[in-house]
C-alpha positions, 0 to 999 in steps of 0.5 A, a space after each residue: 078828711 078823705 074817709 075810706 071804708 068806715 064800719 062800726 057798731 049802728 051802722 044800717 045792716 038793712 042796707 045791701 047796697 053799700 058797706 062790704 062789712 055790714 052787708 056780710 054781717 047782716 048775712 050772718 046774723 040773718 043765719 042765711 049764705 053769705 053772698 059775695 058779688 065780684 071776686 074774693 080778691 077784691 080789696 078794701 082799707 077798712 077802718 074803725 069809727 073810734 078811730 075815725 072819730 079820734 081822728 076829726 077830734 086831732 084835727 079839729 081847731 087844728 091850724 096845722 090841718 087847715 087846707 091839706 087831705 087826710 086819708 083816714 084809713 088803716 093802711 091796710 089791703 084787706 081782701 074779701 076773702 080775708 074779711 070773711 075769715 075774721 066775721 067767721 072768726 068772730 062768729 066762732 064759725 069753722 065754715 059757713 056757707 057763701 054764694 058767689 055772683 057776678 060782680 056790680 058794674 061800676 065796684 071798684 076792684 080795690 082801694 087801699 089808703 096812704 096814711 102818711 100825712 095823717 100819721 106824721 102830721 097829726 101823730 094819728 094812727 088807728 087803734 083798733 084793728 079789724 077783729 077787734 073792730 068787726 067784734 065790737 060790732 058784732 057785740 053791740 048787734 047782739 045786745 040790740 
């Protein structure tokens, strides 16, 4: 199983190193500017950890998987920008504030999984769509 941008409610909000959706997350939740480093353009195929689950479980024991890659994925080009957009929505936030830096050496531009195989091999596809997911998220950090 090839995993591409997982993200889900536990996931380490201290950590600003890695994770494009908790370390914006932990921005607004500290009440504090988002930081954005590199373009609003950059791109990510996020995917929810319920469905990443329901994905290993489809394939467990499964003969039919035995040797081949999976990308587990949504499919989905998400750029920062639209990111941002659905964390504000989910805050019920209008506006907030964002600082721009220079980008990390080395951070790819973007990345954005073909879910073929998984799709018509294992009859999976992912459940839970971003806002959904990035609500889900933001719930279970308000209850923690």
């Amino acid at each position: 199983m090839r995993l591409f941008s997982v993200y889900g409610p536990g996931q380490n909000l201290d950590n600003k190193m890695q994770g494009m959706v908790s370390i914006f997350l932990s921005y607004l939740l500290e009440n504090t500017p988002i930081i954005i480093k590199g373009s609003k353009d950059r791109f990510r195929d996020f995917i929810y950890i319920d469905d990443v689950v329901d994905a290993w479980l489809e394939s467990f024991d499964n003969p039919l998987t035995y040797g081949k890659v999976y990308n587990v994925a949504s499919g989905e080009k998400t750029k920062v920008e639209d990111l941002i957009k659905a964390l504000k929505n989910s805050f019920g936030y209008e506006d907030y504030p964002i600082e721009y830096e220079e980008g990390t050496p080395g951070d790819q531009f973007g990345i954005v999984a073909d879910i073929t195989r998984i799709t018509q091999e294992l009859r999976w596809r992912p459940k839970v769509n971003l806002q959904e997911g990035l609500n889900k998220m933001l719930d279970y950090e308000k209850r923690s």
